[in-house]
C-alpha positions in Angstrom: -31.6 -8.3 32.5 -32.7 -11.6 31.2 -34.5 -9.6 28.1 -31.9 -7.3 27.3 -29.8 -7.8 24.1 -26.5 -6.7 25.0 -26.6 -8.3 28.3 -24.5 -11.0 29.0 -26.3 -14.1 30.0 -29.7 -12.7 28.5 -32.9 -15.4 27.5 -33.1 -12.7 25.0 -32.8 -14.2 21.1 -30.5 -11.5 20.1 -28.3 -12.1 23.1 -25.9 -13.4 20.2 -24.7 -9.5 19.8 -22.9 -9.7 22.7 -20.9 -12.4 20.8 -20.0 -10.2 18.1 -17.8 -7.6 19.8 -14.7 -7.1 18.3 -12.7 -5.2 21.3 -12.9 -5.8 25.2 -12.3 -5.4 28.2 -13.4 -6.3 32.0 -16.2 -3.4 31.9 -16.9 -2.5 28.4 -16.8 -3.7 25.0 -16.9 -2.5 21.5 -18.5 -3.9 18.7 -20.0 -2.5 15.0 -23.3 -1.2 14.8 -26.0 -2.8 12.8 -27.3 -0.8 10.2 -24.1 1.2 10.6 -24.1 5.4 9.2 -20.1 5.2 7.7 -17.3 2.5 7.4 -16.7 2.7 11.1 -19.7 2.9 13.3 -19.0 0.9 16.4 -20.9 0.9 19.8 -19.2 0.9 22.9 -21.3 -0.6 25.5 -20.9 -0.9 29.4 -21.2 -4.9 30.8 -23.5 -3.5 33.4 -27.0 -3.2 32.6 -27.6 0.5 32.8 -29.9 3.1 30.8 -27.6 5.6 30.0 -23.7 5.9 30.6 -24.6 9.0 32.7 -26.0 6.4 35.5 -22.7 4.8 35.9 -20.8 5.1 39.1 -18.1 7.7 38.8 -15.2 5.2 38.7 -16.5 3.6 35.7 -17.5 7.0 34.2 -14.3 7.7 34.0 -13.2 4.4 32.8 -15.7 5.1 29.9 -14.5 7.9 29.1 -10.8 6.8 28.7 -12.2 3.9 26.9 -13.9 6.3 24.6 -11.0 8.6 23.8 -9.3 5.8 22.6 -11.7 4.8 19.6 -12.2 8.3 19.0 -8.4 8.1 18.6 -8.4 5.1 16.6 -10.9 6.5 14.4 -8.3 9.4 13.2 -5.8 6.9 12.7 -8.1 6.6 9.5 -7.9 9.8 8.3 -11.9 10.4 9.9 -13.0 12.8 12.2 -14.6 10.8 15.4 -18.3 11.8 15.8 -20.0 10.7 18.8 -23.6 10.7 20.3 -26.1 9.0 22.9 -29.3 9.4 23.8 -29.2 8.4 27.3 -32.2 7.3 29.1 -34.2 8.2 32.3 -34.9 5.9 35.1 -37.6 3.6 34.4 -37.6 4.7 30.5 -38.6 2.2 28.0 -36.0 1.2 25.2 -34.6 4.6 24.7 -35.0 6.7 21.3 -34.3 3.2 19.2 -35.7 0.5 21.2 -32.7 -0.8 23.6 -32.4 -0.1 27.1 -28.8 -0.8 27.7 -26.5 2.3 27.3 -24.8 2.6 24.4 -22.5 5.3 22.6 -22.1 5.6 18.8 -18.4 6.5 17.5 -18.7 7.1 13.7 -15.8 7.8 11.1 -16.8 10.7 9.1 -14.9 12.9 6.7 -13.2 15.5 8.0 -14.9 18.5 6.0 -18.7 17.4 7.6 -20.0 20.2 9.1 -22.7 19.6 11.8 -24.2 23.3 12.0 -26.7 23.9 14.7 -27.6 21.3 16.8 -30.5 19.5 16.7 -33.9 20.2 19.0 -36.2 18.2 19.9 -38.6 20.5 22.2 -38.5 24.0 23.2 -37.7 22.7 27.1 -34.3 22.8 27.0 -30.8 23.8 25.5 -27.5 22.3 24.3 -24.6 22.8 27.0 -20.8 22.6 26.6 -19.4 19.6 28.4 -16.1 20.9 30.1 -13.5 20.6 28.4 -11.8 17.2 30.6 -14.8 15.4 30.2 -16.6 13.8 27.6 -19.6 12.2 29.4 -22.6 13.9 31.6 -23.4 13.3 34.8 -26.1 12.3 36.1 -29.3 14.1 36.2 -32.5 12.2 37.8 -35.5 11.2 36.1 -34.9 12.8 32.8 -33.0 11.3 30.0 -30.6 13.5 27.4 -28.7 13.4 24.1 -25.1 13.8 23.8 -23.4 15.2 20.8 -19.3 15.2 20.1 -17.4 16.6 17.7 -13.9 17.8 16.8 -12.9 17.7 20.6 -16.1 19.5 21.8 -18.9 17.4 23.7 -22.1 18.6 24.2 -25.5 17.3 26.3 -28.8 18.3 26.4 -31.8 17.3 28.8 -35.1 15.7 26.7 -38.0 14.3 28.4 -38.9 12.1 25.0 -37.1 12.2 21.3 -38.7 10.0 18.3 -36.9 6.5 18.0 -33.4 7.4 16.5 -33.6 11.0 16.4 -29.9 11.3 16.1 -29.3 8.5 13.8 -31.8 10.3 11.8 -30.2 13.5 12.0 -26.5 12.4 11.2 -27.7 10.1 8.3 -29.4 13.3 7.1 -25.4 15.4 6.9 -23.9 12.1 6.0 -26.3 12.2 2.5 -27.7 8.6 3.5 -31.6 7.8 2.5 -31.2 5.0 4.9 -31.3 5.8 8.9 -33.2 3.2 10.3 -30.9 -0.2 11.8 -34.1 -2.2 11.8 -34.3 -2.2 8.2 -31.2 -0.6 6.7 -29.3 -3.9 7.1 -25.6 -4.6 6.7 -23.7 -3.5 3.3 -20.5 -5.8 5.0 -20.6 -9.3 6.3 -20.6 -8.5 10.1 -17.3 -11.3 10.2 -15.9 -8.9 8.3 -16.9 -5.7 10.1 -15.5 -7.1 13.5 -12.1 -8.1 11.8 -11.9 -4.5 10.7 -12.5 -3.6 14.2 -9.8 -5.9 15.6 -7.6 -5.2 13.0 -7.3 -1.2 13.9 -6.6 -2.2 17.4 -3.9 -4.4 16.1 -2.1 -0.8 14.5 1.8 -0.7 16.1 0.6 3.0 16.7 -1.9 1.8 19.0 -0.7 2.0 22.8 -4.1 1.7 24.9 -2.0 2.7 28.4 -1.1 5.6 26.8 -4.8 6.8 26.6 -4.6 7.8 29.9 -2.1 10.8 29.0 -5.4 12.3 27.3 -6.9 13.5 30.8 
């Protein structure tokens, strides 16, 4: 996607956020989030251009997900709880609930007292649903995007035909006490140098053994 900003290769100005990651590997790669909600807010992003991790094939999926167990792993390390969401996107959809069209997961740090009460909803269409317990990711469902909230080992998804730009963001800002939600203007209270070294430095911890992720499935 030559106008996509976390595409490798992209025309696209910000095409320099794909230089910033601070962990990766031959599909995926991790990097902090602009604008980010807690100390560690990092994205982990596929290499492919796709709209939501859900469109994945299963191979990869499950390559995500092992990927994804390990920050949220990483995150603990910190004395956090790991708090993940997505809003993943439909086929065809345009720039997702914050403007970007390349999938992209959040993994936040957050104290372990937060509480996240009821889930949040967007419409009267649909409901939350338990992800089973092995997994972490939906699958695929066609033409209809979906949010994804997880949380003290328990993942859930929802379908959504359309959610206001950074619903979730939004939301979790909102529990976290923050004023600020928005990445566009919320800006960076650490260098982003810095940010990445932080990033790099926790997967530098002699604790860290990323073949041993694999025991999580």
């Amino acid at each position: 996607m030559s106008e996509c900003c976390f595409c490798p290769g992209s025309n696209h100005a910000s095409a320099a956020l794909t230089r910033r990651a601070g962990w990766e590997d031959g599909a995926f790669f991790v990097t902090p989030s602009i604008g980010a909600l807690a100390e560690q807010h990092w994205l982990l992003l596929p290499k492919a251009h796709v709209p939501s991790f859900a469109h994945l094939p299963s191979a990869m999926l499950v390559e995500a997900e092992r990927v994804l167990r390990m920050h949220m792993s990483l995150v603990s390390q910190e004395a956090a709880n790991a708090l993940v969401f997505e809003h993943g996107m439909a086929d065809g959809e345009n720039g997702g609930g914050c403007g970007i069209s390349h999938a992209h997961l959040h993994i936040l740090g957050v104290p372990p007292h937060l509480e996240l009460g009821l889930l949040p909803e967007p419409d009267d269409l649909f409901t939350w649903t338990e992800i089973p317990e092995s997994l972490c990711l939906p699958r695929r469902q066609p033409d209809i995007g979906y949010l994804l909230v997880g949380y003290q080992g328990v993942f859930q998804s929802r379908p959504t035909p359309f959610v206001e730009s950074q619903y979730l963001r939004r939301w979790i800002a909102a529990l976290l006490g923050l004023d600020q939600w928005d990445w566009r203007t919320s800006g960076d209270s650490l260098p982003l140098a810095s940010q990445i070294a932080a990033l790099q430095s926790v997967h530098a911890l002699p604790s860290l053994d990323p073949a041993a992720s694999t025991d999580e499935h």
